[in-house]
C-alpha positions in Angstrom: 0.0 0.0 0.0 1.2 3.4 -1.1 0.4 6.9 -0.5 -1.1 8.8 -3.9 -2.4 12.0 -2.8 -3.1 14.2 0.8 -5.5 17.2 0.1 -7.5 19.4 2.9 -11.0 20.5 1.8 -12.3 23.4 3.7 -16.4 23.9 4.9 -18.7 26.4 6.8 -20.9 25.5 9.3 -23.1 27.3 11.8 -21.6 27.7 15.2 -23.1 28.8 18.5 -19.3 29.4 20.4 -16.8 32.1 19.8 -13.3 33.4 20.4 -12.4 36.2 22.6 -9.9 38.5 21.8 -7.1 36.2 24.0 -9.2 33.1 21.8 -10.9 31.5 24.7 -14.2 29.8 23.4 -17.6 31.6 25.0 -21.3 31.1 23.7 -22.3 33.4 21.0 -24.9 34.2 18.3 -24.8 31.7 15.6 -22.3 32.5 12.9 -20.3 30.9 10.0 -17.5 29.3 10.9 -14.9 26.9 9.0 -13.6 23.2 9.8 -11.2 21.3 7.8 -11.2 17.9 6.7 -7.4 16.5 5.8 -7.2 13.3 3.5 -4.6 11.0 3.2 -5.4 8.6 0.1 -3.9 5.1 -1.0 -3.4 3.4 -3.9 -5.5 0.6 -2.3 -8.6 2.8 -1.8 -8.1 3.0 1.6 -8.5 6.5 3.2 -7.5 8.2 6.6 -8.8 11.6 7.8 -8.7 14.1 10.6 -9.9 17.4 11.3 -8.4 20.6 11.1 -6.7 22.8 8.8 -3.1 23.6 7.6 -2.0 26.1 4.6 -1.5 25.3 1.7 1.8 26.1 0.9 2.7 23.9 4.3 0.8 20.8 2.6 2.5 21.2 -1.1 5.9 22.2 0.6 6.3 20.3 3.3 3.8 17.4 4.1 2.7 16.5 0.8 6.1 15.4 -0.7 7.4 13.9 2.7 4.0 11.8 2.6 3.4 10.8 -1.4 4.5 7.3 -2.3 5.1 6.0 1.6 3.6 3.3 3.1 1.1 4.6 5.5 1.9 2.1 7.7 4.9 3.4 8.5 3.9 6.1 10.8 6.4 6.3 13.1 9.1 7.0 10.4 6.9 9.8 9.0 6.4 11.3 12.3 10.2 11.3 13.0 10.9 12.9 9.5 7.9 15.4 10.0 9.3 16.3 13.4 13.1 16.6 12.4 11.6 19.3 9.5 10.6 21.2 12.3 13.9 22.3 12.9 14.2 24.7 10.1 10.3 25.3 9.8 9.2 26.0 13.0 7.1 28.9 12.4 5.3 27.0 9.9 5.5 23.1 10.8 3.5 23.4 14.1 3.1 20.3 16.6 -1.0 20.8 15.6 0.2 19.6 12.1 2.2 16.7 12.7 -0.4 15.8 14.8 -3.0 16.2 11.6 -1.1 13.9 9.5 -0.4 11.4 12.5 -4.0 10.9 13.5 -5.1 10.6 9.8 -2.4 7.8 9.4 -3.7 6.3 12.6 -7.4 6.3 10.8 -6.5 5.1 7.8 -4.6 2.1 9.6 -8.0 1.4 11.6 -9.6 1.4 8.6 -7.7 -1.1 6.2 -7.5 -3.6 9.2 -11.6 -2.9 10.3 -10.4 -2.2 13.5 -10.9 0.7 15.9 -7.1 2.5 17.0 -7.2 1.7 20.6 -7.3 -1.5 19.7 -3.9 -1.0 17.1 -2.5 0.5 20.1 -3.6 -2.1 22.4 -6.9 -1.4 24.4 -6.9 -1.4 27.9 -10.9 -0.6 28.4 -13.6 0.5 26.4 -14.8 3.2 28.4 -13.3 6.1 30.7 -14.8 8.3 33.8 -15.3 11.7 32.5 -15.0 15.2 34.2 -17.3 18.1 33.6 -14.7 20.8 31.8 -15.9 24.3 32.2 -15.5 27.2 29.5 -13.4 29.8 31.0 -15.6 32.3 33.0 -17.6 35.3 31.8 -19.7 38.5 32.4 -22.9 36.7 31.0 -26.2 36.8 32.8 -27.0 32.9 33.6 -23.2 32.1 32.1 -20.4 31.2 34.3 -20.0 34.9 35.5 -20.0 34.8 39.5 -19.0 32.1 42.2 -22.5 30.8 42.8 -22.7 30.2 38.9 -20.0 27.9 39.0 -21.7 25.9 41.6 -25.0 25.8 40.4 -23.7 24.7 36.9 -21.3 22.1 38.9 -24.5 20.6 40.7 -26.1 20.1 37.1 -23.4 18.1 35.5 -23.0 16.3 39.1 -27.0 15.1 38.0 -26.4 15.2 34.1 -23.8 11.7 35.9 -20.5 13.3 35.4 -18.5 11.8 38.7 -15.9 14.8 38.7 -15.9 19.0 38.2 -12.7 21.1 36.6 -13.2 25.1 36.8 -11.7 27.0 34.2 -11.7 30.9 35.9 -12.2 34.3 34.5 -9.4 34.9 32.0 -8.8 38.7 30.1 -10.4 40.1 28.4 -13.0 39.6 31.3 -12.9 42.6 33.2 -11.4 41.8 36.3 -9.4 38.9 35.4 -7.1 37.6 36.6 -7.8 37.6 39.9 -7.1 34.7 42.0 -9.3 35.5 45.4 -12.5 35.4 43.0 -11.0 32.0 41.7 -10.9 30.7 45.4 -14.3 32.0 45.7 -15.0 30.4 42.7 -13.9 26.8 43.9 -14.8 27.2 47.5 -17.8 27.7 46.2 -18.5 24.8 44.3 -16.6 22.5 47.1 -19.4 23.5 48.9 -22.1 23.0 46.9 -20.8 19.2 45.8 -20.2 18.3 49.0 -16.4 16.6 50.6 -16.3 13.7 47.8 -16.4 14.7 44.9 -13.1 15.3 42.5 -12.3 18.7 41.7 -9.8 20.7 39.7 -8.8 24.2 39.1 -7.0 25.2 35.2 -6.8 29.3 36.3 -4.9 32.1 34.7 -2.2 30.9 33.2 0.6 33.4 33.6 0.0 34.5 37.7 3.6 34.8 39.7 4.8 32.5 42.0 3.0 34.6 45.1 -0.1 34.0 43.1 0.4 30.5 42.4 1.2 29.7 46.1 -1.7 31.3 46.7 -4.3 29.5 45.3 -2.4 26.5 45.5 -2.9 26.4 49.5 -6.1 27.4 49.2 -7.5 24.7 46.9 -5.3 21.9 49.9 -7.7 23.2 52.1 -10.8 22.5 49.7 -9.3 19.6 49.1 -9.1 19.6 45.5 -7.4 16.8 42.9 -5.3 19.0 41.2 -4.1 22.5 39.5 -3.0 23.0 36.0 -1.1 25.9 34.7 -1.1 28.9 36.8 2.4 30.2 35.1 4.0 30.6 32.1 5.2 26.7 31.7 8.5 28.1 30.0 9.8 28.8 33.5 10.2 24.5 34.8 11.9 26.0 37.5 9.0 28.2 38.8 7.3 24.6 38.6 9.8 23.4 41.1 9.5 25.5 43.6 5.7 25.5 43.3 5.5 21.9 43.9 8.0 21.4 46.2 6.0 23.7 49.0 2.4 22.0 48.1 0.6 18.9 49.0 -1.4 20.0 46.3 -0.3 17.8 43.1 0.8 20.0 39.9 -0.5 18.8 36.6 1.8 19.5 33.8 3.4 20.5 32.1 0.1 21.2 29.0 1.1 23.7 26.4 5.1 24.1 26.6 6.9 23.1 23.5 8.9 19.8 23.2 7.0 17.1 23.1 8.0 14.0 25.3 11.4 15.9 26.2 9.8 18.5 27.6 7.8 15.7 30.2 10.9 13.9 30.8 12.6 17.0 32.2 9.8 18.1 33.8 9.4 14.5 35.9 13.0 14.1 36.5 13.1 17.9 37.6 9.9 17.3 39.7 8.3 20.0 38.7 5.0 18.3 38.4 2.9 15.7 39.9 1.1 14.4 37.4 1.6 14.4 33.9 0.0 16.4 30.8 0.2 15.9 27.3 -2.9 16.1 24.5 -2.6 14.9 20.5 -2.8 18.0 19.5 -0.2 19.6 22.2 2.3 17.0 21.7 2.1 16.7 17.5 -0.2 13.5 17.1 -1.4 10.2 18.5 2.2 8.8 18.2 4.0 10.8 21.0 1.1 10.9 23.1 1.7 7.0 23.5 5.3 7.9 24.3 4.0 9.9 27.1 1.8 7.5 29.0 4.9 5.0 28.9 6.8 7.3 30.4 4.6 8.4 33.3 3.7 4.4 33.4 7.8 4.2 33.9 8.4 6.6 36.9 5.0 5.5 38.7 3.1 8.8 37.7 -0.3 9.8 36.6 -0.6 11.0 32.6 -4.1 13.3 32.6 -4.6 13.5 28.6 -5.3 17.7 27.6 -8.7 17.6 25.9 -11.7 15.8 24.5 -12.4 14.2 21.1 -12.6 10.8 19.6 -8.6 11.2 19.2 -7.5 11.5 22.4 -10.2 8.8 23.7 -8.6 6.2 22.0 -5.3 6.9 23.4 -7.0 7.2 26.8 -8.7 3.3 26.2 -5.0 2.1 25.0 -3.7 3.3 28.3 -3.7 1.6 31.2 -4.1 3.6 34.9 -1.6 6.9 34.2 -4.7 8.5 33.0 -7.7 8.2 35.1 -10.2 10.8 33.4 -11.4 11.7 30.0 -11.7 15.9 30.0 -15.6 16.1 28.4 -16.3 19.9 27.4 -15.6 22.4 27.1 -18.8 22.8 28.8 -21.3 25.6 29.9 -25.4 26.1 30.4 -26.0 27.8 27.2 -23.9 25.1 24.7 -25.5 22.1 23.7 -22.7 20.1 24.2 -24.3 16.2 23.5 -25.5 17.4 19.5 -23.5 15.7 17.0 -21.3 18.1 15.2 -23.0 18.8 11.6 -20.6 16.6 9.3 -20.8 13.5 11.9 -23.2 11.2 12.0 -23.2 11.2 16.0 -21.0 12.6 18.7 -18.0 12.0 19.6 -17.5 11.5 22.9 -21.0 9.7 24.0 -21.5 9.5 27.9 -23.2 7.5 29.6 -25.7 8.0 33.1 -22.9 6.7 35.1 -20.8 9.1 34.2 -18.4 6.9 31.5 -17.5 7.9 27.9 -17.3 5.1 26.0 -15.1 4.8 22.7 -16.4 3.8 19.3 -16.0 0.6 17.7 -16.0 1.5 14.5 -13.0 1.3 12.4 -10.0 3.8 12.5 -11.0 6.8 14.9 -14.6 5.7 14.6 -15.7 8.7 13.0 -19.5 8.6 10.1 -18.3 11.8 8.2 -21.0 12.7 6.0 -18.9 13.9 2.8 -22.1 15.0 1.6 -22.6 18.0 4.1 -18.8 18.7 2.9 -19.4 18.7 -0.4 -22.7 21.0 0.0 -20.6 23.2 2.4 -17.4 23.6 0.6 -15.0 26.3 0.3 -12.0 25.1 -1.0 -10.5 21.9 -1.8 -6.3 21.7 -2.3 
């Protein structure tokens, strides 16, 4: 089997969420929007996709010849080549779009073999606990926009079955933000709404100090929280160190910094976190994000994977216990987070009463893309 061809095609669809000016998703009036659907093709008929988009002149300079005549099988040599182009393309060869090409390989494996990936990568369970993931606060009137919205919106995903709670806090542009007293207030709120038992988590402003940091850390040890993600600029590991070396709190991290599994080794062997972190699409694809898990498996540590989707699912039902949770959102009471997305056939991420997303079965990534809503919806194909 041999690659022929790898072409994005481009769509509009109606959406209900937007972007702040810092790009954190809200609710909003529905507008036209734009996904991406990437193709990888064989000579066999066999096809692997995945969503999102790249430019074209990165797909005919870059992916497209490394990819064309390759046996798709061959996916970790083609994510070693993609990544070692990096070096001299980095501010056009992102980590999003290795992991594009990556997870369409991954699909189009599944799919010649009739075979669902976590089950390539060797499945461990067929469904995971999930936790309610909040949209970052706002100033909206029945939103997330006070303390006593956060619990009353954790108390309905508590009945909607979900078993644990994460709080994403007011972020800028929100006036006010960041502050990390109304974050306490936030979680201490919510703490006591659900009650002792139940698992909670706290992903705040991203870029506090270390005073901050402390701060909130201490606070959420007395609400007895599961973990905190991110509360400075992960380029400084060593601000990470000192962090967890004065809380009982654990540390999950690092999520966004550059450097894939290298930047998790130095971060466990420099004990700067806990537990952890590491998404497809943070980490450049379904490939490293398996290197990952081993290592955390390796030094006895928790992996939390960043992020929903069918993607990261599967890697969650190939792993064994590093990763406990499955991150279901980004959620809030004005998004109608359990309808299908408009070119799938259902959702992605279907949960259960109990509280349990289960994994599809279908082959490849398990996605029923209706091509014809792409085709009816197009705006470029290349």
């Amino acid at each position: 089997m041999k690659i022929i061809d790898v072409t994005v095609r481009t769509f509009r669809y109606v959406s209900k969420v937007g972007r702040d000016s810092e790009g954190h998703g809200h609710p909003a009036p529905p507008h036209e929007a734009r996904q991406s659907l990437l193709t990888v093709a064989t000579d066999e008929g066999v096809e692997g996709y995945s969503f999102g988009g790249l430019p074209q002149s990165v797909l005919e300079g870059l992916v497209k010849p490394l990819l064309l005549d390759q046996d798709p099988f061959y996916r970790e040599r083609i994510w070693q080549a993609l990544k070692e182009r990096q070096r001299l393309n980095l501010g056009t060869l992102s980590d999003k779009i290795l992991a594009l090409v990556d997870c369409a390989l991954w699909d189009l494996a599944g799919r010649a073999l009739d075979q669902p990936v976590y089950k390539l990568l060797g499945a461990y369970r067929d469904c995971v606990p999930a936790y309610a993931s909040t949209m970052c606060g706002d100033d909206l009137d029945g939103g997330l926009n006070t303390p006593e919205a956060y619990a009353e919106f954790a108390l309905w995903c508590l009945e909607r079955g979900y078993p644990a709670f994460k709080l994403h806090t007011w972020q800028p542009p929100i006036p006010g933000a960041p502050d990390a007293r109304r974050d306490v207030a936030a979680c201490a709120a919510v703490r006591e709404a659900v009650g002792p038992d139940v698992p909670l988590m706290l992903d705040p402003y991203h870029y506090y100090g270390r005073e901050a940091s402390l701060y909130l850390g201490r606070e959420l040890e007395k609400l007895g929280f599961l973990w905190m993600e991110e509360p400075m600029d992960e380029h400084s590991m060593s601000s990470y160190v000192w962090l967890a070396d004065q809380l009982d709190l654990p540390i999950c991290g690092p999520e966004t910094v550059e450097g894939k599994m290298h930047a998790r080794a130095e971060w466990i062997t420099a004990g700067a976190a806990d537990i952890v972190r590491g998404g497809v699409g943070d980490l450049g694809g379904i490939t490293p994000l398996i290197k990952v898990a081993h290592l955390a498996e390796a030094f006895g540590m928790s992996m939390e994977v960043h992020g929903g989707g069918a993607v990261n699912l599967h890697v969650l039902c190939a792993m064994g216990m590093p990763g406990k949770y499955y991150e279901r959102g980004l959620l809030h009471p004005f998004v109608d987070y359990e309808a299908p997305k408009p070119w799938l056939a259902e959702i992605e991420d279907p949960m259960d009463e109990n509280g349990y997303v289960h994994v599809s079965q279908n082959p490849g990534l398990g996605w029923e893309i209706s091509f014809d809503y792409v085709a009816d919806n197009l705006i470029a194909v290349y």
